[in-house]
DRENNUTI-207003 format. One line per 10 residues: number of its first residue (from 1); their letters; for each residue y, z, x of N, C-alpha, C. Coordinates in nm, 4 decimals, decimal comma. Atoms other than C-alpha are relative to their C-alpha. Last residue first. Layout:
BEGIN
NUM> A> Y Z X Y Z X Y Z X ~ ...
END
This chain:
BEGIN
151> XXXXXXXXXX> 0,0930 -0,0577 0,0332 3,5110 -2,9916 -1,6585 -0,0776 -0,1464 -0,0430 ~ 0,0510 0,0859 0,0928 3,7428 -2,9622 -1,3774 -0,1400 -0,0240 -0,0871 ~ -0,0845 0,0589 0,0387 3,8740 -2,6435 -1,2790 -0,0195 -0,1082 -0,1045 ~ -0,1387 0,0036 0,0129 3,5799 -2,5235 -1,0618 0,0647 -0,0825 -0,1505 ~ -0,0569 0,0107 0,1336 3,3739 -2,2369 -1,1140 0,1211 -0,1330 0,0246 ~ -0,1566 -0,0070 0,0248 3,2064 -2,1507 -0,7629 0,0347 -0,1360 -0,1064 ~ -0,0766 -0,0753 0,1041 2,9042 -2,0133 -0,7550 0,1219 -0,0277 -0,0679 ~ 0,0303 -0,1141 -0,0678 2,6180 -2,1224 -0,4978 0,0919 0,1023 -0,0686 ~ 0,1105 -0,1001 0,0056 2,5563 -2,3717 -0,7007 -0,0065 0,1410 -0,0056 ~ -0,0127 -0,0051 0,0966 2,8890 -2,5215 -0,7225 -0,1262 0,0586 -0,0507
141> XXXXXXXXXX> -0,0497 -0,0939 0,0326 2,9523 -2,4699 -0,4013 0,0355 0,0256 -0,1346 ~ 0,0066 -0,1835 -0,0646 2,7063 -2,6285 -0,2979 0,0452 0,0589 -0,0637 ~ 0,1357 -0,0267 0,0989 2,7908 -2,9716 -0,5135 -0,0655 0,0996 0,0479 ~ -0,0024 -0,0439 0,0782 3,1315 -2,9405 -0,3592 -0,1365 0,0046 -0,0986 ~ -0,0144 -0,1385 0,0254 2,9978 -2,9267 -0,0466 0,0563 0,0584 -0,1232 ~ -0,1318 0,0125 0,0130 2,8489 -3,2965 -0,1021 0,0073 0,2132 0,0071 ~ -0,0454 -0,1033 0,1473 2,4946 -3,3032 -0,0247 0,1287 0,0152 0,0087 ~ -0,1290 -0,1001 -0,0368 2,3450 -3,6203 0,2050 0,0036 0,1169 -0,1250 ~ -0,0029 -0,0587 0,1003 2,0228 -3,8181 0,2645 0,1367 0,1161 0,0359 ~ 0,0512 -0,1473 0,0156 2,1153 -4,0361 0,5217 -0,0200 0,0550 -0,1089
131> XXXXXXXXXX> 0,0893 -0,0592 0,0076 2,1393 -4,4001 0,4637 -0,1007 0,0977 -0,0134 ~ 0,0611 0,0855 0,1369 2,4513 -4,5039 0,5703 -0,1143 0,0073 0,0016 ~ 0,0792 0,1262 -0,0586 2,5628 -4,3025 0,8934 -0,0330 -0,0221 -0,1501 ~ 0,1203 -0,0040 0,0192 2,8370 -4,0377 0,8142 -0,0460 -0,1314 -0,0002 ~ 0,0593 0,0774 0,0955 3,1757 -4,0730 0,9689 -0,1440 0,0328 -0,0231 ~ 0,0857 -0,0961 0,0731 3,2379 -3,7878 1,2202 0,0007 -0,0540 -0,1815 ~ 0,1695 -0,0532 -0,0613 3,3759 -3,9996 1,4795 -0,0775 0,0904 -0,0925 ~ 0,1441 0,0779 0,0733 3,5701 -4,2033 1,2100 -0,0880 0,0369 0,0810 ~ 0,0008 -0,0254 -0,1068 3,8358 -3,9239 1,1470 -0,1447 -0,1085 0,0384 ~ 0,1198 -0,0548 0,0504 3,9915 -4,0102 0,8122 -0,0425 -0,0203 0,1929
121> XXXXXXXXXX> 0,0692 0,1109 -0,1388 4,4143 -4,0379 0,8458 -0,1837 0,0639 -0,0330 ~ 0,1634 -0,0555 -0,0222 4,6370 -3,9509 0,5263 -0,0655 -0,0329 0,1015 ~ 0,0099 -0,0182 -0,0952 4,9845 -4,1021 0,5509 -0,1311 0,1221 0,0534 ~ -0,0062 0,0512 -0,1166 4,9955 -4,2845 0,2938 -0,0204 0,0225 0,1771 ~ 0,1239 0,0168 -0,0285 4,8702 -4,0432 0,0577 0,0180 -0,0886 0,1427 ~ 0,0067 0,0697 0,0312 5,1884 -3,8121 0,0576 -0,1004 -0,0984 0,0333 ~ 0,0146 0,0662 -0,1121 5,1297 -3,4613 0,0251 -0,0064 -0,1560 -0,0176 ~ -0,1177 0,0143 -0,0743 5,3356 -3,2756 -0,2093 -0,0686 -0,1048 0,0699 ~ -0,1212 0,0577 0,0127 5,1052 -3,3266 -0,4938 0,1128 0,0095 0,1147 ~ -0,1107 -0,1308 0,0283 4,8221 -3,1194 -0,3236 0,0968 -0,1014 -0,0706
111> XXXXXXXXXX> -0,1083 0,0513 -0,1584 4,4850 -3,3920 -0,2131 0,1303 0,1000 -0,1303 ~ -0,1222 0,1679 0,0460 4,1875 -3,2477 -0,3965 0,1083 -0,0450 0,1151 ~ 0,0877 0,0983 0,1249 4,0543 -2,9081 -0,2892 0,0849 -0,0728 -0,0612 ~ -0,0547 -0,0313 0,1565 4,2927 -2,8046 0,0023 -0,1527 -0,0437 -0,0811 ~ 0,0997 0,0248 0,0648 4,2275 -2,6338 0,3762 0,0153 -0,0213 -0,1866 ~ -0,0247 0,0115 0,1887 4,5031 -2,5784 0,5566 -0,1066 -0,0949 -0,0118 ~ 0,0645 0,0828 0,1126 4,4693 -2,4938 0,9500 0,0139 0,0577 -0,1261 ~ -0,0867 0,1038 -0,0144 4,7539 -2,3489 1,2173 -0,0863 -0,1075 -0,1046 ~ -0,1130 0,0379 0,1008 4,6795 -2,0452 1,1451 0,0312 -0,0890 -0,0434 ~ 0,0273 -0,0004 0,1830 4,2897 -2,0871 1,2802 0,1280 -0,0084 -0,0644
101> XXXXXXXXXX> 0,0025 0,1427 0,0853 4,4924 -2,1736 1,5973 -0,0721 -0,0507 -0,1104 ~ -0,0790 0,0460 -0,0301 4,6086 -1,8387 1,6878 0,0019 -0,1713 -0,0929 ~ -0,0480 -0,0810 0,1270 4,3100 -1,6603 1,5823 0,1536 -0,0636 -0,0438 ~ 0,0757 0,0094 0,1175 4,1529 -1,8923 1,8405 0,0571 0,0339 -0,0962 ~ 0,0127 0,1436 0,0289 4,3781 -1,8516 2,1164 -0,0144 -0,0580 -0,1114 ~ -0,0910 0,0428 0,0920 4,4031 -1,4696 2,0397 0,0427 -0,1705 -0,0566 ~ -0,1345 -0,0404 -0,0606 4,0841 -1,3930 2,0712 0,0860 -0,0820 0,0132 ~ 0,0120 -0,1704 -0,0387 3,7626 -1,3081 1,8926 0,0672 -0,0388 0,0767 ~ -0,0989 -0,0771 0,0816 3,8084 -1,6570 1,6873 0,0190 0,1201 0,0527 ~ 0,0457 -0,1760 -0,0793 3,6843 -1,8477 1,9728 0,1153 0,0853 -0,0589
91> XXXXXXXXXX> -0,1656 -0,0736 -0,0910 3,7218 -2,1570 1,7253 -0,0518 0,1237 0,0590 ~ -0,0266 0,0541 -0,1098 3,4058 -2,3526 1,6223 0,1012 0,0501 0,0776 ~ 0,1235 -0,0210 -0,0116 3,2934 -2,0976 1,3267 -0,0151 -0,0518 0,1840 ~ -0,0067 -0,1467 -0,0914 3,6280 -2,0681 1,2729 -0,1058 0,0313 0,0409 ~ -0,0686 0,0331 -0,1516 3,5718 -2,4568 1,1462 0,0411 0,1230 0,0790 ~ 0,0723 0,1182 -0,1010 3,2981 -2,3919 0,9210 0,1139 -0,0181 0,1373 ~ 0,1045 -0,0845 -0,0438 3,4352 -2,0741 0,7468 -0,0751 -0,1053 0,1230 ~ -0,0472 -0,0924 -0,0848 3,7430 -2,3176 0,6769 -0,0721 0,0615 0,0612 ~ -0,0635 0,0856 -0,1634 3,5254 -2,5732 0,5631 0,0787 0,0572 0,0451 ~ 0,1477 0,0721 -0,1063 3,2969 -2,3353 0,3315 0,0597 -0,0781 0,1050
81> XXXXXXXXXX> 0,0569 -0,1729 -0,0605 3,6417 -2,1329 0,1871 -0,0949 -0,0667 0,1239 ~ -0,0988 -0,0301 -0,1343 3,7962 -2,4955 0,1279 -0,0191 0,1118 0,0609 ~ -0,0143 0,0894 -0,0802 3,4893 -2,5528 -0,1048 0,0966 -0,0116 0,1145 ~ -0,0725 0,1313 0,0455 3,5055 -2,2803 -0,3044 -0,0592 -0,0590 0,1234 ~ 0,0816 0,1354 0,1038 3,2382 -2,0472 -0,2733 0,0378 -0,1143 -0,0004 ~ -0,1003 0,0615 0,0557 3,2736 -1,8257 0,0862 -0,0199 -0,0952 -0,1405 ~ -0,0247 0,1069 -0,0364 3,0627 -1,5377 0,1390 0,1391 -0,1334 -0,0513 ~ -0,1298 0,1009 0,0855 3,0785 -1,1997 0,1193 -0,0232 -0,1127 0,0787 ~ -0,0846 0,0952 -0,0812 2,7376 -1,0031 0,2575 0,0887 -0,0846 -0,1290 ~ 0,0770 0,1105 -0,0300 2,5956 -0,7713 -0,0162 0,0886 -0,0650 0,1074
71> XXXXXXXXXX> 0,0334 -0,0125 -0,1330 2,6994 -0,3752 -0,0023 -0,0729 -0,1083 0,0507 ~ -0,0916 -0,0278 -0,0778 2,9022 -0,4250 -0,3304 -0,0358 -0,0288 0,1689 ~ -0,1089 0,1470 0,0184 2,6541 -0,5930 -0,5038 0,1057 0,0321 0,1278 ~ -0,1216 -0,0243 0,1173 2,3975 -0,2808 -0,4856 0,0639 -0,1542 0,0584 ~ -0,1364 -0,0763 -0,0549 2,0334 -0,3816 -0,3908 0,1640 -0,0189 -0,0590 ~ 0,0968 -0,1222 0,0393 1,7579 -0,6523 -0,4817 0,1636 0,0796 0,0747 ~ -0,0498 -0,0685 0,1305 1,9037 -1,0368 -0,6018 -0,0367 0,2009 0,0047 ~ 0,1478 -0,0725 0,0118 1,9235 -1,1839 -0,2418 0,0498 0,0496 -0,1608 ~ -0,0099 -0,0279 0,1310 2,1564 -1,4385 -0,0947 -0,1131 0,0729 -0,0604 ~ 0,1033 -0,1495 0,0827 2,1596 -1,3554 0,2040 0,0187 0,0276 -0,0794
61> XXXXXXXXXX> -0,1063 -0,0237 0,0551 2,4485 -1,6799 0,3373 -0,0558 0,1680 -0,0284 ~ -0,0771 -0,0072 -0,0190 2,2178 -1,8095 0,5845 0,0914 0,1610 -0,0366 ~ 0,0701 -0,0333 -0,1498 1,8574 -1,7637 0,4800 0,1607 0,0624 0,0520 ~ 0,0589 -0,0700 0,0255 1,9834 -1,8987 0,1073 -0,0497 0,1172 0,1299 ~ -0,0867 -0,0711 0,0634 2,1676 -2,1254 0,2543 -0,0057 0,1480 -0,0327 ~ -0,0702 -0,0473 -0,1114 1,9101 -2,2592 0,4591 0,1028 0,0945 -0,0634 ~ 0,0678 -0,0994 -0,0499 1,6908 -2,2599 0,1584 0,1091 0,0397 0,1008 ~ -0,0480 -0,1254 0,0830 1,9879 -2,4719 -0,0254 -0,0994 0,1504 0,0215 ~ -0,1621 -0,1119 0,0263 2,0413 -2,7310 0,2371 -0,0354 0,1054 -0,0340 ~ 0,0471 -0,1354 -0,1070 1,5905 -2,7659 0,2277 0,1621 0,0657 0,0607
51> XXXXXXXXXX> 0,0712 -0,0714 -0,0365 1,6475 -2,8904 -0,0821 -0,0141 0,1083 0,1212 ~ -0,0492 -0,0387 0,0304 1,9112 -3,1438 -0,1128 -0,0659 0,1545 0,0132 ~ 0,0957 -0,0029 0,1763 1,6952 -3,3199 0,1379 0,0542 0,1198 -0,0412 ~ 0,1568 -0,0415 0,0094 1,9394 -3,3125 0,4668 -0,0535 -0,0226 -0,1341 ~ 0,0893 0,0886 0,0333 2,2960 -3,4169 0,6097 -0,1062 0,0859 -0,0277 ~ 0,1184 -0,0680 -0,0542 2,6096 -3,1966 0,4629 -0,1539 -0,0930 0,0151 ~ 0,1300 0,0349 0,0036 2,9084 -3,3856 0,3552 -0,0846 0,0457 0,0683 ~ 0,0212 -0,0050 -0,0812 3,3008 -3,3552 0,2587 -0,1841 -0,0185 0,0627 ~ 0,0420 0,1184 -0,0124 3,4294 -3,4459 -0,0962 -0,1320 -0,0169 0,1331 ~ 0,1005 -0,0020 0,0631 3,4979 -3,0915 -0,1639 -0,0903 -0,1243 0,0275
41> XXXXXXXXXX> 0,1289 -0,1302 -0,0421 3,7142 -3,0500 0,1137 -0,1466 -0,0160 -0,0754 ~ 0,1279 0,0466 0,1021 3,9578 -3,3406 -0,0483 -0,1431 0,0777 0,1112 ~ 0,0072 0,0219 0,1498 4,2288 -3,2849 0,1834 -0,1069 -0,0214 -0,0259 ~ 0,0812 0,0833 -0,0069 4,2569 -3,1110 0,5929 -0,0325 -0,0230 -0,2243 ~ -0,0056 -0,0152 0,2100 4,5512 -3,0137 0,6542 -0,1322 -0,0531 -0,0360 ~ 0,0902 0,0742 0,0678 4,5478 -2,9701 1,0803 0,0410 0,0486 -0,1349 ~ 0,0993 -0,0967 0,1422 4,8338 -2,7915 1,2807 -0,0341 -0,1227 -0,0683 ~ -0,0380 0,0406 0,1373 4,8462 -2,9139 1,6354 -0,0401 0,0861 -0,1430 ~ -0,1865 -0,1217 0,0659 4,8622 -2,6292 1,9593 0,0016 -0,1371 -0,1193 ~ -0,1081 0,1076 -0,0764 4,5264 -2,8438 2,1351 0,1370 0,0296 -0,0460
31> XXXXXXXXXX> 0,0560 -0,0681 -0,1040 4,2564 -2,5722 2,0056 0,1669 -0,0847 0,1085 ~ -0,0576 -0,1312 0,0267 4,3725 -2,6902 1,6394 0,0340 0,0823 0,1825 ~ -0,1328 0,0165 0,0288 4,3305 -3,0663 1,7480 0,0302 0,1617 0,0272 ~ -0,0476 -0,0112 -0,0753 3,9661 -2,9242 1,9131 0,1799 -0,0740 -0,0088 ~ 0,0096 -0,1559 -0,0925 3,8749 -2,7255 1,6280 0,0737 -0,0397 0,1223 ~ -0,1733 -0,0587 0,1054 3,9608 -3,0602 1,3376 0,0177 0,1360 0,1550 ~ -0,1090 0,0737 -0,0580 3,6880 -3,2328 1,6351 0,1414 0,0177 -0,0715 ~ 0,0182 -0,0305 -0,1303 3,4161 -2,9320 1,5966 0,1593 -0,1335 0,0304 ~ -0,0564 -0,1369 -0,1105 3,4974 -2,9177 1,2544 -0,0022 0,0271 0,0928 ~ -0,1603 -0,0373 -0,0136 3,4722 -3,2715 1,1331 0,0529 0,1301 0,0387
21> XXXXXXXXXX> -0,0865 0,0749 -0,0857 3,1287 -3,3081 1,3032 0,1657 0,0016 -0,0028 ~ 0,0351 -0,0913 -0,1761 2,9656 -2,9966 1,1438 0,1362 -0,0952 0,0775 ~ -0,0646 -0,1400 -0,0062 3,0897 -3,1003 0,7848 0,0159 0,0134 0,1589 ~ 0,1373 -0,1516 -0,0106 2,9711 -3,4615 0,8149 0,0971 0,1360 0,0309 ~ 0,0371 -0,0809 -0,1712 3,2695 -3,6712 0,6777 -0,0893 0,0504 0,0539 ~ 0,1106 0,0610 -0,1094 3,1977 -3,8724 0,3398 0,0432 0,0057 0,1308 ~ 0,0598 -0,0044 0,1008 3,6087 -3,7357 0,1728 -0,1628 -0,1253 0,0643 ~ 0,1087 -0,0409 0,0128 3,7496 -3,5110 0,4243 -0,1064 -0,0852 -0,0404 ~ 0,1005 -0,0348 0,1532 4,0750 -3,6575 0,4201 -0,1407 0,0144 0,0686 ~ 0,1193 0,0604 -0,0091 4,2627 -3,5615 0,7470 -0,0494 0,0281 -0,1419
11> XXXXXXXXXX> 0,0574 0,0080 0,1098 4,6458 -3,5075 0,7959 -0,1553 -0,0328 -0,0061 ~ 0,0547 0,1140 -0,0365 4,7908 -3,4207 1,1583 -0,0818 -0,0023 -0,2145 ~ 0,1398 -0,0209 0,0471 5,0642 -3,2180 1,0794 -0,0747 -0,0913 -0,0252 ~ 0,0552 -0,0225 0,1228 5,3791 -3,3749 1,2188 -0,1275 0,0824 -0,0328 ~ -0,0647 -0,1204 0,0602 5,5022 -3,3384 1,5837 -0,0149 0,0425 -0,1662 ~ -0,1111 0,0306 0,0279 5,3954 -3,6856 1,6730 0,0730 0,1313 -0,0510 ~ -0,0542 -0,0333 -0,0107 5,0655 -3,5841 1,8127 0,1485 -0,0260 0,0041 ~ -0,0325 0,0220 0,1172 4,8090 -3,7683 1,6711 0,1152 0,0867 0,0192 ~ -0,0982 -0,0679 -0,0009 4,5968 -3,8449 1,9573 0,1199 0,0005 -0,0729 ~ -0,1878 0,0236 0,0939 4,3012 -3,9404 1,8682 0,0913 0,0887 0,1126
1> X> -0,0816 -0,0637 0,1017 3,9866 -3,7728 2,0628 0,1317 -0,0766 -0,0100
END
């Protein structure tokens, strides 16, 4: 693990990361008292045949069409919902440690106008391998519901 501890917020673009991998190593900055930003969420990357993603999902998330709405599981759509949900997933959110150092993460779609690019950093243990079949989470979460912005 980096060590990126200059007292700043450690910056990470997202953009061809594997989901799993950047949250288990954004979990152990967070787990370590830094606060993470993590940009371009949408960009980020799930490996498998676009396919069998969206059963899991489906399995996952319970997505179902029978019964009231209200009493369905909430999930996340955007894209910074799914990599936040992903990295509390790695945090021992049931106490205070954890709950502690979920605060300490930001999750954007796109990169924010304040932030400046230069000092962006990409994490290269959780580079994706060339070749894989991949799915972008914004192409999830564009399935699965979420409306964005650009058209």
């Amino acid at each position: 693990m980096a060590d990126f501890s200059d007292g700043k917020p450690l910056l990470v673009d997202a953009t061809d990361l594997m989901l799993g991998r950047l949250a288990s190593l954004v979990a152990k900055h967070l787990l370590s008292g830094e606060s993470v930003t993590i940009v371009n969420a949408e960009n980020a990357v799930i490996s498998g045949r676009k396919q069998n993603i969206l059963d899991e999902m489906r399995i996952i998330l319970g997505l179902r069409n029978k019964g009231s709405k209200k009493k369905s599981p909430k999930h996340p759509r955007r894209p910074d919902g799914i990599v936040r949900r992903t990295v509390r997933g790695m945090l021992p959110f049931d106490k205070p440690r954890g709950k502690e150092a979920f605060g300490r993460l930001r999750v954007c779609v796109g990169t924010p106008t304040g932030i400046d690019v230069s000092t962006v950093r990409t994490l290269t243990e959780a580079q994706r391998h060339e070749g894989t079949r991949i799915m972008t989470i914004g192409d999830l979460a564009r399935i699965i519901g979420w409306q964005s912005l650009e058209v």
